[in-house]
C-alpha positions in Angstrom: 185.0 -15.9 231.8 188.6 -16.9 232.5 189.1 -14.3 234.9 185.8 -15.0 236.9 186.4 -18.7 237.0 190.3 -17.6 238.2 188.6 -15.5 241.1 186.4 -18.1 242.5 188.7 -21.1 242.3 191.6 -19.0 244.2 189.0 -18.2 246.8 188.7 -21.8 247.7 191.5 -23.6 247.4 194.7 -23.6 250.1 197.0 -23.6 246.7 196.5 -20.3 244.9 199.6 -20.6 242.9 198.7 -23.9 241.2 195.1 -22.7 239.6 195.2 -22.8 236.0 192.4 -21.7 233.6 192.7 -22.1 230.2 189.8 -21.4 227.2 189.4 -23.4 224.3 187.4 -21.4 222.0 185.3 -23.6 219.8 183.0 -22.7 217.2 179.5 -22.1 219.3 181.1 -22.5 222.8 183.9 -21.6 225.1 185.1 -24.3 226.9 187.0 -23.6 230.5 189.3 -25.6 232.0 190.4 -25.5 235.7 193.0 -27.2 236.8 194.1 -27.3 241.1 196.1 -29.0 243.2 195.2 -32.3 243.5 194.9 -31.7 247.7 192.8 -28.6 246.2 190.2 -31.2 244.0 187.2 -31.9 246.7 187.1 -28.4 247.8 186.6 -26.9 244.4 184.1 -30.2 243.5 182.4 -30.1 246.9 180.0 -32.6 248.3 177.9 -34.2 245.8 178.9 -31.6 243.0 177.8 -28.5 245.3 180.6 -26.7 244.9 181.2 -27.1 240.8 177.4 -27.1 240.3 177.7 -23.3 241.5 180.5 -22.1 239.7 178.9 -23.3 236.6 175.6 -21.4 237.6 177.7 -18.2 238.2 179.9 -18.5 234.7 176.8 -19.7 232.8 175.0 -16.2 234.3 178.0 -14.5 233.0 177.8 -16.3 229.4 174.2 -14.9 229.2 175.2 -11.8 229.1 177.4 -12.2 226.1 175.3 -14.4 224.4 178.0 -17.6 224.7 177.7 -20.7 225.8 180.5 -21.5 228.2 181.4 -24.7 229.6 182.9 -25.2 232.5 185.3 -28.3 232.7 187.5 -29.3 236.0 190.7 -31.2 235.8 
């Protein structure tokens, strides 16, 4: 999940360098935390949530596979 959220954040920021995703592995979920630039913030959000709604669609997808529940959590 780490690497997929990596992928599509670095796709849409200007900053590459400064994405960070980190996993918190808690006992019936994963948790995911992105972290961008702050310049980077509205493009990975999008308008009205667009943007972060679909990433979570695409990693939730992913989770299904595996049987997880992943969480998806932008800092």
């Amino acid at each position: 999940m780490k690497e997929l959220v990596e992928i599509l954040a670095k796709a849409l920021v200007d900053q590459p360098e400064q994405v960070e995703v980190t996993t918190v592995e808690k006992e019936r979920s994963v948790v995911v935390e992105l972290r961008v630039a702050p310049e980077d913030m509205g493009k990975v959000i999008g308008k009205q949530g667009r943007i972060a709604r679909a990433i979570r669609s695409v990693v939730k997808a992913a989770a299904t596979k595996q049987r997880k529940k992943v969480v998806v959590e932008i800092i």
